[in-house]
N, C-alpha and C positions, 0 to 999 in steps of 0.2 A: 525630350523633344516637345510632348506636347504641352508642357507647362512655358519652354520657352511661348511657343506658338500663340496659348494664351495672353502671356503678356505683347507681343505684336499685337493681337487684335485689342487688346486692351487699350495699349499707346495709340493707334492709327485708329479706332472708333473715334477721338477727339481728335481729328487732326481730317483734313482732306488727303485724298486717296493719290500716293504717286504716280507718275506717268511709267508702267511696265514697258520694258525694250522690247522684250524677247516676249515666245509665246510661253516659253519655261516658266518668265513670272505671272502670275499670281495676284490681280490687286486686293486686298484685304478689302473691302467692303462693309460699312457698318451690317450692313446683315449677312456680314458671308459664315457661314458656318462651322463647327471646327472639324467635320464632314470633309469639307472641301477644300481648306486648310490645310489640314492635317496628309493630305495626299500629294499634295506640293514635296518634289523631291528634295534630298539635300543638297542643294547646289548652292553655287553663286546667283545672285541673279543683280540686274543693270536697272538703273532705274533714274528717271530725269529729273534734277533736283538744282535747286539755288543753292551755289554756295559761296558763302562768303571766310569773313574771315573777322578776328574778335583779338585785343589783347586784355591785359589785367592794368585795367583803368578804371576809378570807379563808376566814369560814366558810362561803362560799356559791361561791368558787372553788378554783384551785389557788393557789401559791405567786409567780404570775405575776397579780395581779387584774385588771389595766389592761390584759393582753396575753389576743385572742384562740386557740383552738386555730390559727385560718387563720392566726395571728403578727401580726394586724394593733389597732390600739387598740381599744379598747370607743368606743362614741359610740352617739347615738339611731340607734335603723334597727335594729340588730342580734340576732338574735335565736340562741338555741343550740337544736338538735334534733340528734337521729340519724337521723332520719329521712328527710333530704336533702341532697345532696351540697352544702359549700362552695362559694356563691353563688349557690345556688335563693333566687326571687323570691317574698313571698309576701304575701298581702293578708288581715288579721286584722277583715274588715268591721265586726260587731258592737260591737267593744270599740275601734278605732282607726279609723274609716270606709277613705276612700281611702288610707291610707298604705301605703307600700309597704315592708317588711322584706327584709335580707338574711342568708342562711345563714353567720356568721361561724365560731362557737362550736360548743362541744357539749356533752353533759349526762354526767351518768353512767348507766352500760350500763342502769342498772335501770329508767329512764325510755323507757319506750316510748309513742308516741301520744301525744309532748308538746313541745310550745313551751315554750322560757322566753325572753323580751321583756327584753332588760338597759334596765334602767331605773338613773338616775343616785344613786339614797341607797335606800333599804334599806327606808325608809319606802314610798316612790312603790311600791315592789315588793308590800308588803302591803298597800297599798291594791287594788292590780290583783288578788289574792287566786287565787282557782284557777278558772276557767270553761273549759267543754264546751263547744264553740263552734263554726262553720264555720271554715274556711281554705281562704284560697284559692290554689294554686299556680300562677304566672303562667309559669314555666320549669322 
C-alpha cells in the first residue's frame, strides 16, 4: 500500500493536481505528506479529467505503435495517462458506462489531467473528441 502510495505521489508531484469530486478524495499535493496520504481509505475515488482518445499511428505514437510504454500490445481496455501508475483501474462512466480501463500507456509530459482511451483507427479516436468528464479510480 504504501509503496503503491509512493509512486502516486511520485507521478502527480510532476503533473498538476486533479480536480477531487468527493470529500473521500484526497488531492495529492507536491507537499502532501505520506502522513496524510497514507490515511486516505481504500476506496474508489472520482476525479475531473480530460479525456480523449489516441490510435497506433505514428503521428499520434512513438516508433513502436502497437507496443505499449508498460511493453505490452495496444488492444481495447487501454488507456495512457501520467497520472497513474501502470495498472491502475479506471471507470470512464459518462462516455463508456461500466467498462473498466487499464493504465497501460503514457502521454507526453505536457499532458496533465488527461486520459487518452486507445481506440483501434484514428477515426473512432476523433469521434470520442476531447471531454471534461468524471473518472473514476477503482485501485
Amino acid at each position: 500500500m504504501i509503496k503503491h502510495i509512493l509512486t502516486v505521489i511520485s507521478l502527480v508531484s510532476t503533473t498538476l493536481n486533479p480536480i477531487p469530486m468527493d470529500k473521500a478524495s484526497v488531492p495529492l499535493e507536491q507537499n502532501t505528506s505520506v502522513e496524510k496520504v497514507a490515511a486516505v481509505p481504500e476506496t474508489s475515488k472520482t476525479l475531473l479529467l480530460w479525456v480523449t482518445a489516441y490510435s497506433s499511428t505514428p503521428e499520434e505514437t512513438d516508433d513502436t505503435p502497437f507496443i505499449t510504454a508498460r511493453g505490452t500490445a495496444v488492444r481495447d481496455g487501454i488507456i495512457a495517462t501520467n497520472l497513474l501508475p501502470f495498472g491502475s483501474r479506471v471507470k470512464i462512466p459518462k462516455l463508456f458506462g461500466d467498462k473498466i480501463f487499464t493504465v497501460e500507456d503514457r502521454m507526453h509530459r505536457r499532458k496533465e489531467n488527461f486520459i487518452d482511451v486507445w481506440m483501434p483507427t484514428k477515426e473512432d479516436a476523433e469521434k470520442l473528441g476531447i471531454n471534461f468528464t468524471e473518472v473514476t479510480v477503482l485501485n
